[in-house]
C-alpha positions in Angstrom: -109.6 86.4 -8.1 -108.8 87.4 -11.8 -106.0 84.9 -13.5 -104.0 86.0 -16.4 -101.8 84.5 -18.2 -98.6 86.3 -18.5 -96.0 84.8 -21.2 -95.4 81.4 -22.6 -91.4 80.1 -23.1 -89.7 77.6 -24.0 -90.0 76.5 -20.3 -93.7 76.1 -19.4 -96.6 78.4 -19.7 -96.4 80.8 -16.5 -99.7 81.9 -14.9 -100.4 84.2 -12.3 -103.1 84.8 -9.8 -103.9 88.8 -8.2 -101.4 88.4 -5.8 -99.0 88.6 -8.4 -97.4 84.8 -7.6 -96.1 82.9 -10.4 -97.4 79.5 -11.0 -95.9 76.9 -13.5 -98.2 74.3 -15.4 -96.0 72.3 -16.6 -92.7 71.3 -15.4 -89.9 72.5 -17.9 -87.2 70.6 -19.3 -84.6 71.4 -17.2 -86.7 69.3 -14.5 -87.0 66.5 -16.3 -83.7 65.1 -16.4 -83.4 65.5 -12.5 -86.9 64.3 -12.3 -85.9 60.8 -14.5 -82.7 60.5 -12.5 -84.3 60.5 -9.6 -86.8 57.6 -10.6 -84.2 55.6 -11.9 -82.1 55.9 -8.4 -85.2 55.3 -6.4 -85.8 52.5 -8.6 -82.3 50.7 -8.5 -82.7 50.5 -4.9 -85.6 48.9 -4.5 -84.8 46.4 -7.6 -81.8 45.8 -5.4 -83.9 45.4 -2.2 -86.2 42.9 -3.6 -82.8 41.1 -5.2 -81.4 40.9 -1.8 -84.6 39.5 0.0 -85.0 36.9 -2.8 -81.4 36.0 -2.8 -81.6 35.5 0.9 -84.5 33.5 0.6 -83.4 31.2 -1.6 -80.2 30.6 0.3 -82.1 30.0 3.5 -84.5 27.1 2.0 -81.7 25.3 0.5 -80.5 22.6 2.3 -76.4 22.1 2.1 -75.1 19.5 3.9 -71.7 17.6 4.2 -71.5 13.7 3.8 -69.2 12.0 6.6 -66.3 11.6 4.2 -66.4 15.6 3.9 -66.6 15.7 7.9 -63.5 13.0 8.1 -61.2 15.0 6.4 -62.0 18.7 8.2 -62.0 16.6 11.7 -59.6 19.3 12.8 -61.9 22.4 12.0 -65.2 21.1 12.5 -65.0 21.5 16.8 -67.9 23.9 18.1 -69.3 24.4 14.5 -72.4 24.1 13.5 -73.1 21.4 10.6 -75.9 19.5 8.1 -74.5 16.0 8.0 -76.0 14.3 5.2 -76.2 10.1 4.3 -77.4 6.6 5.0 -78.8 5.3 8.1 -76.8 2.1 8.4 -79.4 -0.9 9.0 -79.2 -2.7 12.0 -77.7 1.0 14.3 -80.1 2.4 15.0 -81.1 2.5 19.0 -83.8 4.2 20.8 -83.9 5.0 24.6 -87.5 5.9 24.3 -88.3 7.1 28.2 -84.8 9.6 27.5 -86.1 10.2 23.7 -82.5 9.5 22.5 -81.7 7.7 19.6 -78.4 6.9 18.7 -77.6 5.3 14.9 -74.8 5.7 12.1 -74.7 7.4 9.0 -72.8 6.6 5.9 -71.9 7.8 2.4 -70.9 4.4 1.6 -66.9 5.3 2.4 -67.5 6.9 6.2 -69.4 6.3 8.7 -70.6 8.9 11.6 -71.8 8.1 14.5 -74.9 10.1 15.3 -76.4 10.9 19.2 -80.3 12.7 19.1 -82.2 13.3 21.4 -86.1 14.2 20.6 -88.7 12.9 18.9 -87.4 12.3 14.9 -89.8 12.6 11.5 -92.0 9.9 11.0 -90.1 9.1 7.8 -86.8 8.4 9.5 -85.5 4.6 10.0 -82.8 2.4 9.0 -82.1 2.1 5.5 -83.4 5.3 4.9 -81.6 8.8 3.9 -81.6 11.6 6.2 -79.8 15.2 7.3 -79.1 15.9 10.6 -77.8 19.1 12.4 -76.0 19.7 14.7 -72.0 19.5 16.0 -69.5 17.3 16.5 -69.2 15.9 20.4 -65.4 16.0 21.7 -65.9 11.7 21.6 -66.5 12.2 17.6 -69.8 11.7 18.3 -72.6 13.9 15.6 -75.2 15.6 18.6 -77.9 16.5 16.8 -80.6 19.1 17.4 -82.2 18.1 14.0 -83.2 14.9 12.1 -84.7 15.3 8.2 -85.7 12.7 6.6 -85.6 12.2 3.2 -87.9 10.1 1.0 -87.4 8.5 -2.6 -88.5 10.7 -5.2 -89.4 7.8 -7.2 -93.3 7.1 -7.8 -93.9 3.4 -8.2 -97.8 2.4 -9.3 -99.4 -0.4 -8.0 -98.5 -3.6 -9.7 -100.9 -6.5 -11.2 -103.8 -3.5 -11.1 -104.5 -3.4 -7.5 -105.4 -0.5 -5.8 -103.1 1.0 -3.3 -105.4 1.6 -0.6 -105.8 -1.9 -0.1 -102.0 -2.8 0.2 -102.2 0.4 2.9 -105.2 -0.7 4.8 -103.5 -4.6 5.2 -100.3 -2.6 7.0 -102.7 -1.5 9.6 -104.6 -4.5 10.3 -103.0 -5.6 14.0 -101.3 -8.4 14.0 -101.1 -10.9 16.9 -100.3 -9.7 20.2 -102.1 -6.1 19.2 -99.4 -4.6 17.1 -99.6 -3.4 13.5 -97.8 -5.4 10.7 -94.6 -3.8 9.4 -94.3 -6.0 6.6 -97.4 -5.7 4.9 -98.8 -8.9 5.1 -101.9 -9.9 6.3 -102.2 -11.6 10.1 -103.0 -14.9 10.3 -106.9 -15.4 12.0 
């Protein structure tokens, strides 16, 4: 098979084989524009794609949540919707039902309070005194029925004091105390 080469324009060499077809080898410049547009439309949409996914993302992770002074004031609208309640478990609310795994306490902002109905087994960092977001909706008694207790911690890091090490303040909370129960305070059991 003989190849010859035929002409040579302004739009590409042009090369043929003995069957007489015409073969370009190079793309000329009327391509190129259409060639460029193309890669700048098929790259907008997947810039937009990934925008999308990461916007999505980011809103999903975030947790929003209303404090009960919020829920006060849209008691009217808030019926059958769902809601993160955000606050203050109120010391001395909280009770448990432990063979029903219900535990019923209040939360606060410091203005409102909202009585709040669970039933499950809640984080190990939840407890009176503490700060936590629940979901869930409002009952038709006012009640907060939650399907979801998070706690929330202090985001304060506080060293050990007078140089002692941690892990011995840690192991003293889970010496047992009389009676075969672990001290909540801290302190070490009495022999």
């Amino acid at each position: 098979m003989a190849w010859s080469r035929r002409s040579s324009s302004a739009t590409g060499d042009t090369w043929s084989g003995a069957s007489g077809i015409s073969r370009r080898s190079s793309d000329g410049p009327d391509e190129t524009p259409v060639r460029r547009r193309k890669l700048l439309v098929g790259g907008g949409v997947i810039v937009l794609a990934l925008s999308g996914l990461i916007v999505t993302g980011i809103r999903q992770s975030v947790v929003y949540f209303v404090t009960p002074s919020e829920l006060a004031q849209a008691q009217e609208r808030v019926a059958g919707k769902a809601y993160r309640l955000g606050g203050m478990v109120v010391q001395g609310s909280l009770q448990q039902d432990r063979g029903r795994r219900e535990h019923r306490f209040i939360l606060t902002d410091g203005k409102t309070s909202v009585p709040v109905r669970f039933q499950g087994l809640p984080p190990d960092l939840f407890g009176e005194g503490r700060g936590a977001v629940v979901e869930g909706t409002v009952g038709s008694d006012g009640t907060f029925q939650a399907t979801t207790i998070m706690a929330k911690h202090s985001e304060e890091y506080r060293p050990p004091q007078d140089g002692q090490g941690g892990s011995r303040n840690l192991l003293e909370t889970l010496r047992p105390e009389k009676g075969g129960q672990a001290s909540a305070q801290g302190t070490r059991p009495t022999p």
